[in-house]
N, C-alpha and C positions, 0 to 999 in steps of 0.2 A: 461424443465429445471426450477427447482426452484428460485425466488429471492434470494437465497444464494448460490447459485453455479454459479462459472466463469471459463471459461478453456481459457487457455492460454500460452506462451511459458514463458520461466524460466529465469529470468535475475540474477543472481547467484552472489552475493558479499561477503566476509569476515566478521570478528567482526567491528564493530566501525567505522560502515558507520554514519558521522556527519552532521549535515545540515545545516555545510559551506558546503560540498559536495553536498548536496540537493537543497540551495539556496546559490549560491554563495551570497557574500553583492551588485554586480552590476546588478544581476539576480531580485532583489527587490527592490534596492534604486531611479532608477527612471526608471522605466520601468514597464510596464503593466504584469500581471501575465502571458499572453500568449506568451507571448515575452521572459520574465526571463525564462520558462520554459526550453528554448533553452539552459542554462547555466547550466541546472540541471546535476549533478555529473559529469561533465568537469575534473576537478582535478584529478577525478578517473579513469572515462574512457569518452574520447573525445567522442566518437559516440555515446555514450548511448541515447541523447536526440535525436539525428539522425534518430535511428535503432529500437527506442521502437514501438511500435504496439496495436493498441485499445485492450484492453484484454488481456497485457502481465502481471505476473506475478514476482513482485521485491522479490528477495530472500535474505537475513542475517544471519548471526552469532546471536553473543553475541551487547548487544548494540547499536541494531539499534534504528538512531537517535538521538545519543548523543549530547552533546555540549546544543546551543544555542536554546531558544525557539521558532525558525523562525515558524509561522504556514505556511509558501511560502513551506519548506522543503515537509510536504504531499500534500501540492496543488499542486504542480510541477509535482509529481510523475501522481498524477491523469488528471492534465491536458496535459500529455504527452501520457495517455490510461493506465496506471497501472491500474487495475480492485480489486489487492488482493495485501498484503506485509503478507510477513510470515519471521519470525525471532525466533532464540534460546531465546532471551528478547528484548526488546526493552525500551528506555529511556522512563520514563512515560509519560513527558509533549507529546511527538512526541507521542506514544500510544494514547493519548486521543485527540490530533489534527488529529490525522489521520482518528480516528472514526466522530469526527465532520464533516470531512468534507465527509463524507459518504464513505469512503475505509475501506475497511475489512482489520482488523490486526488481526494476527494468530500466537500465540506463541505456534510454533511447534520444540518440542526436536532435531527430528533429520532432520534436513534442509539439512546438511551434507551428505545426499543422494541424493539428485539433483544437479541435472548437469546445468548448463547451457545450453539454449536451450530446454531441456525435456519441453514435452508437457503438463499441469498439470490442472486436474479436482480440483478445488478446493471448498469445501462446507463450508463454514462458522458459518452454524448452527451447522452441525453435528461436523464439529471439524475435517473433514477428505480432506487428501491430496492422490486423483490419482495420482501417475505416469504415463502417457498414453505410456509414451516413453521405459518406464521398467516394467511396470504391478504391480506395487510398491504399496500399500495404507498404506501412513502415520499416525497418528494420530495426531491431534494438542488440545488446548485447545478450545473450541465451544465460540464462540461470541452468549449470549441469546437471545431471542426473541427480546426483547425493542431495545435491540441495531442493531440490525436487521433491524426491523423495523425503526429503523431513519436512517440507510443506507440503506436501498428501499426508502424513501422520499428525498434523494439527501444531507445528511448531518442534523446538527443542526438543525441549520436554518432555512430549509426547514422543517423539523419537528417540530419546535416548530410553525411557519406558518400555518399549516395544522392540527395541536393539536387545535390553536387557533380560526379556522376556525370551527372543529368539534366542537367546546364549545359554540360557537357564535347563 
């Protein structure tokens, strides 16, 4: 299996999942990020932080990640085992925090064909969403190499660490 491929089970939400939803304000105001992670989308459904799974896959509509600039909102998600978020769009500041912290986001058209639960190959390079559960191959928009590459190095961060290390 490639660095861009994650397979996982399908955690399936609507439009305008916001990250008050993602990071409630008690889930980050004093509380350690592993900790707040337990509050993650409460509001929306109580068990999610419960029930997720290393390698599960968050699924969206229209405007995932609206609202507020939380960067907790995709730390959350990742430090609960989201591996991949795939959305019809997604808010841009939440977009580009999500990539920092090294999660693959995938704006893919038709989301609207996974179920909650389906089992999902998903390749980030290629741009392509398995089905495993319906034999289904989505198309999405491909995340390029660079960005690729700084979510195989663990985010930003850790990329720009390792850029600066190979310069050295």
């Amino acid at each position: 299996m490639s660095d861009s491929t994650e397979i996982g089970r399908a955690w399936v939400y609507g439009d305008n999942i916001d990250t008050d939803q993602l990071a409630p304000i008690d889930s980050y105001k004093n509380m350690e990020p592993e900790e707040g992670c337990k509050l993650c989308l409460q509001p929306l459904d109580p068990d999610f932080a419960g029930a997720v799974q290393e390698g599960d896959i968050f699924v969206a509509g229209n405007n995932m990640g609206i609202g507020s600039s939380r960067e907790q909102a995709p730390l959350h998600l990742k430090l609960l085992g989201i591996r991949a978020v795939l959305a019809k769009s997604f808010a841009r500041i939440f977009y580009r925090n999500t990539l920092n912290f090294g999660l693959p986001a995938l704006v893919c058209a038709d989301v609207e064909r996974i179920n909650r639960g389906d089992e999902l190959r998903v390749d980030a390079l290629k741009g392509l969403v398995e089905n495993l559960s319906t034999g289904e191959t989505l198309k999405c928009e491909p995340l390029p190499g660079h960005l690729m590459a700084m979510i195989a190095d663990g985010g930003l961060m850790a990329h720009l660490k390792n850029k600066l290390k190979r310069e050295a």
